[in-house]
PAPATOR-756956 format. One line per 2 residues: number of its first residue (from 0); their letters; for each residue x negated, y, z negated of C-alpha. Coordinates in steps of 0.05 Angstrom, whole numbers, plus 5000, padded with zeros to 4 digits. Each point is the difference from the previous one (the first is absolute). Example, Ala and Ser with C-alpha at 12.3 -4.5 7.8 and 13.67 -1.06 7.14 Angstrom:
BEGIN
0) as) 4754/4910/4844; 4973/5069/5013
***
This chain:
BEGIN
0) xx) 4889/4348/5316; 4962/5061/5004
2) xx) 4956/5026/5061; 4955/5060/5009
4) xx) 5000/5025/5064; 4983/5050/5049
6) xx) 5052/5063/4999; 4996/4989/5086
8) xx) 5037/4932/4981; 5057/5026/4966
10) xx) 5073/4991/5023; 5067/5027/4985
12) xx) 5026/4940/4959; 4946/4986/4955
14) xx) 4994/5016/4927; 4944/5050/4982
16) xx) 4978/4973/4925; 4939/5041/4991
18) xx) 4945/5054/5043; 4938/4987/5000
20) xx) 4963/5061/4986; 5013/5065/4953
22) xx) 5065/5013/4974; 4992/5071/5027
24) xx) 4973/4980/5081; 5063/4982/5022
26) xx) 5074/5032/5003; 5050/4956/4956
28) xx) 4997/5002/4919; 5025/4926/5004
30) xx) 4998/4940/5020; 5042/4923/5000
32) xx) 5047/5021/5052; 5014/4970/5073
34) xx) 4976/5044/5059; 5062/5015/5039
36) xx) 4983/5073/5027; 4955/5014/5061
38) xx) 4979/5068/4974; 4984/4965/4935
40) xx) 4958/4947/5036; 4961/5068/5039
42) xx) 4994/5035/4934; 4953/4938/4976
44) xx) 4957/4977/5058; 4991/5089/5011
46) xx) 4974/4995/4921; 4921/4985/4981
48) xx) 5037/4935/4976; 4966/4942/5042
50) xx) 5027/4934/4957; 5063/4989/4971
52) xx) 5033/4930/4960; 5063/4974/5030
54) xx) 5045/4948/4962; 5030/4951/5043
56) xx) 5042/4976/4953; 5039/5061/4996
58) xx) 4988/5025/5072; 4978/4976/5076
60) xx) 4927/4962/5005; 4949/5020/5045
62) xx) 5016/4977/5074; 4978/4918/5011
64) xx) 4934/4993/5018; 4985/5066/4968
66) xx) 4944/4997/4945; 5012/5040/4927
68) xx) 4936/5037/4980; 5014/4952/4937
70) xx) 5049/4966/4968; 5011/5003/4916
72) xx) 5041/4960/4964; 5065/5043/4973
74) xx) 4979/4984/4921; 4991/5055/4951
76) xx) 4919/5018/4975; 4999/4986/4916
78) xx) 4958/5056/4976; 4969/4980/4930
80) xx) 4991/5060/4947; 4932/5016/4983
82) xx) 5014/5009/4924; 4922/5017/4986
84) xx) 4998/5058/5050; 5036/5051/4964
86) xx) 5033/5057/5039; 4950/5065/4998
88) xx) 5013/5059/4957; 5045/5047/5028
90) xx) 4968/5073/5006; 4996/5044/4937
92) xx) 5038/5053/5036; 5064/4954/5014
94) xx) 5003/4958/4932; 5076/5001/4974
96) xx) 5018/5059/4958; 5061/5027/4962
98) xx) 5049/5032/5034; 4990/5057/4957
100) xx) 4920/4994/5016; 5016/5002/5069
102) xx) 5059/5054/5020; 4950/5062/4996
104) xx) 4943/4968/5047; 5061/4978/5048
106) xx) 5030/5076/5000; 4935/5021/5022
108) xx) 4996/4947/5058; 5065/5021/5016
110) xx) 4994/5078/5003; 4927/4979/5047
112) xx) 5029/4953/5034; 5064/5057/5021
114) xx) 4956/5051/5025; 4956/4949/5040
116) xx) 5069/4969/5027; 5022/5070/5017
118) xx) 4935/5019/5043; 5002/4921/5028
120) xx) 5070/5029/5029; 4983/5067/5014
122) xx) 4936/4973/5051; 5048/4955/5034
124) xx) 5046/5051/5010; 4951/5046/5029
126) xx) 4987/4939/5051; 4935/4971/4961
128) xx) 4985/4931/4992; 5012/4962/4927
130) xx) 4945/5010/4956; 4994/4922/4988
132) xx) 4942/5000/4956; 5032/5064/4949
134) xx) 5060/4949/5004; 4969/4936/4974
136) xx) 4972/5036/4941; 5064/5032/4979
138) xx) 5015/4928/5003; 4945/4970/4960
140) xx) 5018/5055/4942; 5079/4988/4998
142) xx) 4979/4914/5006; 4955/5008/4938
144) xx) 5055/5040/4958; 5053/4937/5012
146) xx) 4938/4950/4982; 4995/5043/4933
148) xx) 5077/5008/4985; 5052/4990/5054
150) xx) 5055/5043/4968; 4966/5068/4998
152) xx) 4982/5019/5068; 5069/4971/5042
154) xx) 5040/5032/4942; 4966/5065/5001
156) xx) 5003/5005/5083; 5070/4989/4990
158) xx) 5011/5070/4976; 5000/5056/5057
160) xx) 5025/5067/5015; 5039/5008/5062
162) xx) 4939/5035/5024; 4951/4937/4995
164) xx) 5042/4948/5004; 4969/4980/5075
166) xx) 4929/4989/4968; 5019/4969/4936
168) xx) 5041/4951/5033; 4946/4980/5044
170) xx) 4954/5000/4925; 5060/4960/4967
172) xx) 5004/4953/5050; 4925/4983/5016
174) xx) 4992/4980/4927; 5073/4955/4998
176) xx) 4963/4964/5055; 4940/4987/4972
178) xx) 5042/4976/4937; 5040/4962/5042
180) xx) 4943/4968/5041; 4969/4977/4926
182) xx) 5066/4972/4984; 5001/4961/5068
184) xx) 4926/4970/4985; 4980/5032/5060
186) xx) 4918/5010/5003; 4963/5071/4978
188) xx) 4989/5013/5076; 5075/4987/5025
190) xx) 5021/5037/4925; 4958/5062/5034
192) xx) 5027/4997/5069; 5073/5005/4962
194) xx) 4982/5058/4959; 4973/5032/5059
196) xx) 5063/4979/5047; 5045/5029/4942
198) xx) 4963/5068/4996; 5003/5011/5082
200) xx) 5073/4964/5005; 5035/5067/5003
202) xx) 4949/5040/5043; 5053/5004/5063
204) xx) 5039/5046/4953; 4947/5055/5018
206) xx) 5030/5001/5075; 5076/5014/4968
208) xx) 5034/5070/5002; 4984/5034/4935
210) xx) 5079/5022/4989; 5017/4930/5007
212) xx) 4937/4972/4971; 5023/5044/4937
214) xx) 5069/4998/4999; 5036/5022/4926
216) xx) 5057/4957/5022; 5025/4942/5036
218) xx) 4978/4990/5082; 5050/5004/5048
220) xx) 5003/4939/5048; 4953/5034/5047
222) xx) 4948/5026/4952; 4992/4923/4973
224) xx) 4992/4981/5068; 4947/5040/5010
226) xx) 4965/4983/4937; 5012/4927/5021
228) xx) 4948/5013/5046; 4934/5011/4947
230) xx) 4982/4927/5000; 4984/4994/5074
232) xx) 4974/5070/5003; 4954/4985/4939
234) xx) 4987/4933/5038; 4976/5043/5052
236) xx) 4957/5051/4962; 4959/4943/4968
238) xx) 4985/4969/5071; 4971/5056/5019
240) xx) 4953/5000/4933; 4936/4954/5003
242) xx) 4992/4952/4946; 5069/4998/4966
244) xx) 5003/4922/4994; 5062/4957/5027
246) xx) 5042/4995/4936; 5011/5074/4988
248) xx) 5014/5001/5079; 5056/4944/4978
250) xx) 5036/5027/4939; 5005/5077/5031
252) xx) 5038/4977/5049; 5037/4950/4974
254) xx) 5019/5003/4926; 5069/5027/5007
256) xx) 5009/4935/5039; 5047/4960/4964
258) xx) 5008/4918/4999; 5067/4999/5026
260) xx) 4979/5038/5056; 5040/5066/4991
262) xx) 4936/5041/4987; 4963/5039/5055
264) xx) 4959/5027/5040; 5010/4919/5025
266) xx) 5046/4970/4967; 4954/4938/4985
268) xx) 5035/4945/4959; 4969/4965/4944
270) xx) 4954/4947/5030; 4964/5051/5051
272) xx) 4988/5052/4932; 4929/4993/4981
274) xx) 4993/4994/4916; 4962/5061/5004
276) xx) 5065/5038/5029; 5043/4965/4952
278) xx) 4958/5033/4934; 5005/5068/5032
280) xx) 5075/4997/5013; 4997/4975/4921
282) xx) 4953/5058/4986; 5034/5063/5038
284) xx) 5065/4991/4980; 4993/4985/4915
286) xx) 4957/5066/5002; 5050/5039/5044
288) xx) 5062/4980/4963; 4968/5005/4931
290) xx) 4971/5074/5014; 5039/5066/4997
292) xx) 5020/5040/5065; 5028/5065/5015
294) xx) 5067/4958/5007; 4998/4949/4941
296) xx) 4973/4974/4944; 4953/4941/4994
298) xx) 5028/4941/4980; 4977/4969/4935
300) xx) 4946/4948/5013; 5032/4939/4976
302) xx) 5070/5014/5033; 4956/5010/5062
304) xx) 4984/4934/4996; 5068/4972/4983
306) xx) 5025/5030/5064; 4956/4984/5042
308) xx) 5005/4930/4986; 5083/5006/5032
310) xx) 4968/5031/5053; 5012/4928/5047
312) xx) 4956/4992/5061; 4959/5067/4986
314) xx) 4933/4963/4969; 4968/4937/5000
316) xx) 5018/4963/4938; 4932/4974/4982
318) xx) 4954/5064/5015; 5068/5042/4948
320) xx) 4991/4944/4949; 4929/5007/5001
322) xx) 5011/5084/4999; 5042/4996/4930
324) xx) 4945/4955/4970; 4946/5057/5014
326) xx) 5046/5048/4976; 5040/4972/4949
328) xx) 5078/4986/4986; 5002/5066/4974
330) xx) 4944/5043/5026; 4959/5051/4963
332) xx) 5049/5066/5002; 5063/4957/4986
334) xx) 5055/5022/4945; 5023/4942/4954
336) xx) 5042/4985/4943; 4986/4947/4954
338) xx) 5033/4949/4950; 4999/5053/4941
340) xx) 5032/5055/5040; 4943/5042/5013
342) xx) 4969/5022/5065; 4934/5006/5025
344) xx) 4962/5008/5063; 4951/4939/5022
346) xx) 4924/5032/5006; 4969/4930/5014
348) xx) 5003/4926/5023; 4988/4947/4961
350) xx) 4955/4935/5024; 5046/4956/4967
352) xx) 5068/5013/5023; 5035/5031/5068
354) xx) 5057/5029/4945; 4954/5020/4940
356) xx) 4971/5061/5013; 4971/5054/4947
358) xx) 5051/5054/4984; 4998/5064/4977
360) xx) 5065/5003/4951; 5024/5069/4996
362) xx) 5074/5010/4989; 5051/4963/4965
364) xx) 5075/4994/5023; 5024/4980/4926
366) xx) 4978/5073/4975; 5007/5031/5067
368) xx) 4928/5034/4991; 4934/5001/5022
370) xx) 4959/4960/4948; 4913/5000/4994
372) xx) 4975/4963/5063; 4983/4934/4985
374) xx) 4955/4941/5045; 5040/4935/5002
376) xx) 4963/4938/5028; 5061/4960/5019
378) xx) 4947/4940/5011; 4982/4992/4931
380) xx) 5030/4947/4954; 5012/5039/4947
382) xx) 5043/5049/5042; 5077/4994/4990
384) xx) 5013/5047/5050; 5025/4973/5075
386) xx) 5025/5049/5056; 5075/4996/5005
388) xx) 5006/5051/5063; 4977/5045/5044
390) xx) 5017/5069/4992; 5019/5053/5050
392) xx) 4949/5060/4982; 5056/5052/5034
394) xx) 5048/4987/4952; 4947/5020/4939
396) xx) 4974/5053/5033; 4923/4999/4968
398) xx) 4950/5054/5027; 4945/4965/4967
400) xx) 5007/4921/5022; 4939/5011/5049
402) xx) 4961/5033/4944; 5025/4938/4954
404) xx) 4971/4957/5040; 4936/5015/5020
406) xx) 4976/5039/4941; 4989/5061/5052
408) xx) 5032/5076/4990; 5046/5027/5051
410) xx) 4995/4946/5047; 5033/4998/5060
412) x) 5022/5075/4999
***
């Protein structure tokens, strides 16, 4: 049996199934769990929540004698589809493109989107609020590039200097979430609220020394410690900005939380991580380990994703699964060989297959030469080519696998 009732008639012991009110008006990103911490219990009677719904099945009932606001029967609501509504149009400006239609209007966004990111950071450091409204439109411009073609912006924000790599990480990773947040079914406002969360996750970097901040090299166990510290000090930067919303609050302090609980700045395990978090954690670290620094090289793409999946108790399982689907098995960037021996980069997804991407054949192993670039839709049925492996772009050493792939000169240099 469910109840509704007022927040002043909660109890440690009972199981909160759902707030009544805006998902944004009150402090937790979820709900179904018993109420067994006091500050917990403040948290929610302190928020503009008034009602909540208890299950008593699963948790302590309201006090004898003690009346529910109402009571609802615990059985699922059948929603009928209403086949002769069809869904409206999407916008001319975000209709699906190529790829290849798409990369040159996403390297603009991207080279815009840098220099706003870099004066975003520069006014914070100078002690100026967030400019939340400059923000959200950065974000409405990298959200309508993914609705057009997914593949061109997160693979071209992928590819920094050692110089940018601060602001195109925060670019890279705002549209990842917004990909992500599609993936997850998540509405156009929450999808929004992600991108803006992943372009302001970061921002507590701004408070870290610049030596350290910029190191060409490895941090000693001090220097990480201090740079442990840029989620709460972003945290606290953002508090002090009016109208940056709850969510982006959430994942800049906590997305290098991890579910086992060996993250920081709180150590939080799993269950107390809101979903929001999770997809940054997701987010940050693909586009940190697949980008160059002054002291490595990016990992390819798809072996990104391979090892990240070994990675035990670092990311929820669901909100990873859900982060290969939006990217792909083997993302946009990634070096493959196939059944005939040759090798080719992937410039696109296809909608039919996680593993049959378009590929840009370029080089075959059976002559040992580079060979006229060729597409290959792996998803067609008349294609006898498969991958067979990833491939390890350091040990074929090709200056121009950026430029193969997005059809741009001298990219990434």
């Amino acid at each position: 049996m469910l109840k509704r009732i007022h927040v002043d008639q909660l109890q440690l012991g009972m199981h909160l199934k759902e707030f009544c009110g805006s998902w944004i008006d009150h402090p937790f990103w979820r709900t179904g769990f018993v109420l067994k911490d006091l500050k917990d219990l403040a948290l929610i009677q302190a928020s503009s929540i008034k009602e909540v719904m208890i299950d008593c099945s699963l948790g302590l009932d309201v006090p004898a004698g003690a009346l529910a606001i109402e009571e609802v029967a615990d059985t699922p609501a059948v929603i009928e589809p209403e086949p002769s509504i069809p869904a409206p149009p999407k916008p001319p400006h975000t209709a699906p493109v190529t790829a290849s239609q798409e990369v040159e209007r996403a390297a603009r966004i991207c080279l815009q989107s840098k220099a706003a990111v870099v004066s975003m950071f520069e006014e914070v450091r100078m002690g100026r609020a967030v400019d939340v409204g400059g923000a959200r439109q950065l974000v409405e411009d990298i959200a309508d590039s993914i609705s057009r073609n997914p593949g061109a912006i997160i693979s071209l924000a992928r590819l920094k200097t050692a110089d940018d790599y601060t602001y195109l990480h925060s670019v890279a990773v705002c549209a990842m979430m917004v990909a992500l947040a599609k993936q997850l079914g998540l509405d156009e406002t929450k999808t929004r609220l992600c991108g803006m969360a992943g372009l302001l996750h970061d921002m507590g970097k701004v408070a870290m020394p610049i030596e350290v901040l910029n190191k060409p090299g490895k941090l000693t166990d001090a220097e990480f410690d201090i740079m442990r510290t840029h989620p709460t000090e972003g945290y606290k930067m953002l508090m002090a900005s009016p109208g940056v919303d709850a969510v982006s609050l959430d994942v800049v302090l906590h997305h290098h939380e991890k579910i086992d609980g060996s993250g920081y700045p709180e150590k939080l395990q799993s269950g107390a991580i809101s979903l929001y978090a999770k997809m940054g954690a997701v987010c940050d670290v693909y586009d940190a380990i697949t980008s160059n620094r002054p002291y490595k090289t990016g990992w390819d793409p798809a072996e990104s994703l391979r090892r990240m999946a070994e990675w035990q108790g670092h990311f929820d399982a669901k909100v990873f699964q859900a982060f290969v689907k939006s990217m792909g098995i083997y993302p946009v960037g990634s070096l493959v060989r196939l059944r005939s021996g040759r090798i080719g980069v992937v410039t696109e997804q296809s909608r039919k297959s996680l593993t049959m991407p378009m590929i840009k054949v370029f080089f075959s192993t059976k002559s040992n030469m580079r060979v006229v670039p060729v597409m290959v839709d792996l998803s067609q049925p008349s294609t006898l080519e498969k991958i067979t492996s990833r491939e390890d772009p350091a040990q074929w050493n090709f200056s121009d696998l950026n430029e193969l792939w997005s059809g741009l000169p001298n990219l990434g240099k």
